[in-house]
N, C-alpha and C positions, 0 to 999 in steps of 0.2 A: 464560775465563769471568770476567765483570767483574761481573756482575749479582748481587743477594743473591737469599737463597734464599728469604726469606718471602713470602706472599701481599701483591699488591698490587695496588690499583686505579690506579695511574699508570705503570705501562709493563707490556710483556708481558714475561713470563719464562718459565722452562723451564713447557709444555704439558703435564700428563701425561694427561690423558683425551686428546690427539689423540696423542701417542705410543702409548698404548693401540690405539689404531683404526689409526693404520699401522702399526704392526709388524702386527697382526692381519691386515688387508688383505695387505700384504707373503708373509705365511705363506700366505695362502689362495688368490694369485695364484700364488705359487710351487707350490700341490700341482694348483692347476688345469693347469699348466702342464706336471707331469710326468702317466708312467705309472699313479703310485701312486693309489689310492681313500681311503685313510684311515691318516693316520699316528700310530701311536704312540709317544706320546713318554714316555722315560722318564729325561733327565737333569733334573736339578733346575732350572738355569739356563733351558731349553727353556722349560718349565712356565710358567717366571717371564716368558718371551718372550711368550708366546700368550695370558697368562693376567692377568699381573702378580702371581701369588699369593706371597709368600716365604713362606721354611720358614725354620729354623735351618740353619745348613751347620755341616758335622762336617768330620773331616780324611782320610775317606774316600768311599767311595762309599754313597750309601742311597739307596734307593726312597722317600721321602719323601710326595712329590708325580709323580702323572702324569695326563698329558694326551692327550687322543684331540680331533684333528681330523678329521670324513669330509667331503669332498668336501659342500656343501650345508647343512651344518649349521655351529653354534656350537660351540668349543670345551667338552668339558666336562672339567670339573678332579676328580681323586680326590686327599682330600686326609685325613689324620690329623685338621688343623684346619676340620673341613669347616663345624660350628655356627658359627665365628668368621668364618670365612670368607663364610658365607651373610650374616651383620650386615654387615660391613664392603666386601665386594667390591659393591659396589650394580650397575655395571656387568653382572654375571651377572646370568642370572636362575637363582632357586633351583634348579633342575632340572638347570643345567650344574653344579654344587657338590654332588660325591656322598663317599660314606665314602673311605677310601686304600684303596686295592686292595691284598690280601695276595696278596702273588707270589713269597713262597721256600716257600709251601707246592702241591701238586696241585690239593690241594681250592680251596685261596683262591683259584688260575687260573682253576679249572672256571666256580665262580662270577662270577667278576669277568667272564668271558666272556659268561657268560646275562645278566650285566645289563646289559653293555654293549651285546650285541645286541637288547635289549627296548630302548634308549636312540636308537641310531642303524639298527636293522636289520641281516636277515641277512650275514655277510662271507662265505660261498660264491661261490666264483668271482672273490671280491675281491684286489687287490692292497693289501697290508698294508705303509707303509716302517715300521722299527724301529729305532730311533737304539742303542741301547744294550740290550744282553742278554748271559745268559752260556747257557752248554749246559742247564741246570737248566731255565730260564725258555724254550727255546727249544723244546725236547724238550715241555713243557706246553702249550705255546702253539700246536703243530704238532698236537698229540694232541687237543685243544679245535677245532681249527679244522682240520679236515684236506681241507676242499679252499678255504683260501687260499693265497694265494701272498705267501712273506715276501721283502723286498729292503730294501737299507740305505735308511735313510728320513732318516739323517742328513746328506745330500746334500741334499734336498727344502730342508730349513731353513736349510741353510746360504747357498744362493742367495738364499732370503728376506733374512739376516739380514747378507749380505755388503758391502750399500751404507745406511748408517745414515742414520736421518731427523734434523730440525734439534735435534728434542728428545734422541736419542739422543747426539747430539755435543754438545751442553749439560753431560748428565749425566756422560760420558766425561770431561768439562772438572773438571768440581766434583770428582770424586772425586784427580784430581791435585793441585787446591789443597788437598785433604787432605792427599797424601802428601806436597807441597813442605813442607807444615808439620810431618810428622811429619821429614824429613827434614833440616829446620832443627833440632829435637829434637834429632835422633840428632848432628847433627855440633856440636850445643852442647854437651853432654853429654862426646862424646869428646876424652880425653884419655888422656895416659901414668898405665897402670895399671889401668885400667879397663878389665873384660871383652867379650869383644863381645857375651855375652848381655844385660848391662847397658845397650851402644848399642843393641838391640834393641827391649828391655823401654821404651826412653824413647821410640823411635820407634810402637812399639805403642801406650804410654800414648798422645799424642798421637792418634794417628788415633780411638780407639777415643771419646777425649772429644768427639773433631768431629764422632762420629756414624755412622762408618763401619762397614758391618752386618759385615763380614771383614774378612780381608787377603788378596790375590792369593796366597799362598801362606805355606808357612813364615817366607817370607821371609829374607832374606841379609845377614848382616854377616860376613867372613872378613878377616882382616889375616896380615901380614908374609906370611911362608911360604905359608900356605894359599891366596893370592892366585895361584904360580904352580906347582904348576899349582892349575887353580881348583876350588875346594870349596864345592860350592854348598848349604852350611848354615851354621848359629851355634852356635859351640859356646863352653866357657867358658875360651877363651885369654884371657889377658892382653896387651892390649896396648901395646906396647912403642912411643919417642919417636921418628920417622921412618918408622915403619913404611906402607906401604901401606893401605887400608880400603875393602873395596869393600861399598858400602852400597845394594842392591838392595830395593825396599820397594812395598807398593802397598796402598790404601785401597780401598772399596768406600762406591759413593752411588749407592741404588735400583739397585741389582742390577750397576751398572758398575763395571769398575776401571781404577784407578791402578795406572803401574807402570813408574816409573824409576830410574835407574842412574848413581851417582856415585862416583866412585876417589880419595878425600884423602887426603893424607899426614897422619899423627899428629903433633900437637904444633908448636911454634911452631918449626918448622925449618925449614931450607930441602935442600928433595931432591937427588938427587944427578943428575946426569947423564945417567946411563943410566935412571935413572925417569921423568926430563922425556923422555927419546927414546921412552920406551915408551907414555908415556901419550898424548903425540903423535899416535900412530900410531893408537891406538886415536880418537884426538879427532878425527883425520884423517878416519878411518874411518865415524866414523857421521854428519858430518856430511856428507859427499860419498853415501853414501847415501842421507839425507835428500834432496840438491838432486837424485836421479834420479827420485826419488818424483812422477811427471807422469802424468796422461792421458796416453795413445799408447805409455808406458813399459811394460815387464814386470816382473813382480816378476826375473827374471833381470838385465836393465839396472841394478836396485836392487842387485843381491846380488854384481854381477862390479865397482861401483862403492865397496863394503866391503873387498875380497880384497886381500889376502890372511888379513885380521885376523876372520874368521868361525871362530866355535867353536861346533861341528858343526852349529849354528840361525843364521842372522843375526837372525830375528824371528818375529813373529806379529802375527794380529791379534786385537783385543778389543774386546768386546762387553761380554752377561750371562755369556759364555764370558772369562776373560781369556787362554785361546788358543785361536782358531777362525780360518778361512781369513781375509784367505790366511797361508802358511805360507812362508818362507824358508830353507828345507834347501836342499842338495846337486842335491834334486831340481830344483830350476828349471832347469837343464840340459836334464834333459830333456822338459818338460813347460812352461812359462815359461805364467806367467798375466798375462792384459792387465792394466793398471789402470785404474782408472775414478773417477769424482769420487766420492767419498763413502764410501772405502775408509777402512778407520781401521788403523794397525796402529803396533807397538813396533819399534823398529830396537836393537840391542844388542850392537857388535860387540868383542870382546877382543885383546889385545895384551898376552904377557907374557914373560919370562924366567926360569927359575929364578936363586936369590939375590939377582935384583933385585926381581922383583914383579910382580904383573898385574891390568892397569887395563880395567874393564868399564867402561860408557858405554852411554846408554841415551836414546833418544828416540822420543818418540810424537809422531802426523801422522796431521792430516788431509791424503787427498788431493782438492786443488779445483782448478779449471778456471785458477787465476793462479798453480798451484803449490803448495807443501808449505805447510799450515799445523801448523807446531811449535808443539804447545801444553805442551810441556815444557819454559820460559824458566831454569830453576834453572841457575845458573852453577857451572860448572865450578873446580875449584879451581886459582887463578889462577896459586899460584906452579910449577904444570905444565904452564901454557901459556904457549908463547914467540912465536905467531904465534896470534892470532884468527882464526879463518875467518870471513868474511863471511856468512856465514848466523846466525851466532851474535849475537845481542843482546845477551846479559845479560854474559857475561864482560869483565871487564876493567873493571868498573863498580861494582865490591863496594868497591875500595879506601878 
């Protein structure tokens, strides 16, 4: 992403009213195309796909926001912020912008149901997909509607939402230049003495002043010890002069995320030996998986191109989801999925020892028709690499 982010009448930049209309498209093509009549959606991120609407996000799960697509119709959004919603989303029309649906109560089901059926018609006989439910909301949802037919509905989207449009991989872009910048923070920041909740706090500072509406998760800073085997939180060690840092971070921009992965040694020292051979391995690793990343490939060809340095995920991909297909486990073995241009996904493969340390590594890619575009340039720390791979650009160029 080279381009700023304000409005301007001398070149085009990221589109979001046509992002809006092909994801939408994308979704609608995708439910035309299956079994299903009408899908309900109930993750937040979903919503945010179909709709564009954001919520606030918590560090759990909430019913927030949800979305009903049927087969013929418009999206309509139930939203807590539905008044605010109705000003601002101009793109809807008011009639698709109704109250939030209460769904951990019976009654709030019953209801949400009778108006949903006065919105889009009877669901008798209809096929229903359903991304996200628990027993509670299922048992209601069967008892209100008892001669539909319910089936995972989060397959439906995830074909939609599987090969991203130009404006999608834009946004995917900007939200990295976030995190390379929180990620220059955190490793300014780090030195001997100082906590890892403190390289945290200065990584977060940073992203959150760029703008960035979350962070891909907890997010991770773990040193010395905790690196092998790996612990994937922050807690308030002190960290010590040589020590390992594995600094795992990611930003959010319009609903996408950042989210890479870098292993520096602490302090102005130089590593030992067997840390340069471990981090290698790891450097080895996800770049050689990166260059399997083609057209005609398998996410398998990707993941037997990491091995043996994969810990229990090689990857994922990311969207408004910062992990939805495709997926990188075990299972491509038996199941291997083609790849296709316009696939986005993280590669992050590990390499460690106990008493020596353990180096994660982390890179994102588009897949396109001339090959892998790695839109994760941030360099590696140099004095752990003794051979650059040729896929690699930025290392060996900080000096």
């Amino acid at each position: 992403m080279t381009k700023g982010l304000m409005g301007v009448d001398w070149e085009e930049r990221i589109d979001f009213p046509r992002m809006r209309r092909e994801r939408l498209q994308k979704a609608k093509d995708a439910l035309a195309a299956s079994d299903v009549d009408v899908l309900f959606v109930f993750a937040t991120e979903d919503s945010r796909y179909l709709t564009s609407a954001r919520s606030h996000l918590g560090p759990t799960y909430s019913n927030k926001l949800t979305t009903v697509l049927a087969e013929g119709h418009e999206p309509i959004l139930f939203t807590m912020d539905d008044e605010y919603c109705r000003e601002s989303m101009t793109w809807m029309d008011a009639a698709q912008i109704q109250e939030r649906a209460i769904l951990n109560e019976p009654a709030g089901v019953r209801k949400w149901v009778d108006l949903l059926t006065g919105l889009i018609g009877g669901l008798d006989g209809k096929t229903v997909g359903v991304d996200v439910w628990d027993p509670f909301l299922e048992e209601c949802l069967k008892e209100a509607l008892p001669k539909t037919r319910f089936v995972n509905g989060y397959a439906v989207l995830s074909k939609a939402k599987i090969i991203k449009t130009e404006d999608e991989i834009a946004c995917l872009k900007v939200a990295t230049v976030i995190t390379e910048a929180a990620m220059d923070a955190a490793q300014d920041f780090l030195k001997p003495g100082v906590r890892e909740c403190e390289v945290l706090a200065a990584a977060w500072h940073k992203m959150t002043a760029m703008g960035s509406e979350w962070t891909q998760c907890a997010n991770i800073v773990c040193s010395g010890p905790y690196t092998a085997p790996y612990r994937r939180f922050t807690s308030d060690r002190y960290i010590r002069r040589g020590d390992p840092v594995i600094i795992d971070i990611g930003g959010c921009f319009n609903g996408y995320w950042g989210d890479f992965t870098r292993t520096v040694i602490c302090g102005d020292i130089r590593p030992t030996s067997e840390q340069i051979e471990w981090h290698m391995k790891s450097y080895n690793s996800v770049w050689n998986a990166c260059a399997a990343a083609r057209p005609g490939n398998t996410t398998l060809d990707v993941y037997q191109a990491a091995e043996p340095y994969v810990l229990n995920s090689l990857g994922h991909g990311s969207g408004t989801n910062p992990w939805e297909p495709p997926f990188f486990s075990r299972t491509v073995y038996d199941a291997p999925k083609p790849l296709e241009a316009g696939m986005t996904f993280n590669l992050e493969p590990y390499a460690g020892k106990r008493g020596v340390g353990g180096f994660r590594l982390e890179n994102n890619l588009v897949v396109t028709e001339d090959g892998p575009d790695v839109y994760t340039p941030y360099p590696y720390d140099e004095r752990l690499v003794t051979d650059v791979h040729p896929m690699d650009t930025s290392t060996g160029r900080t000096r």
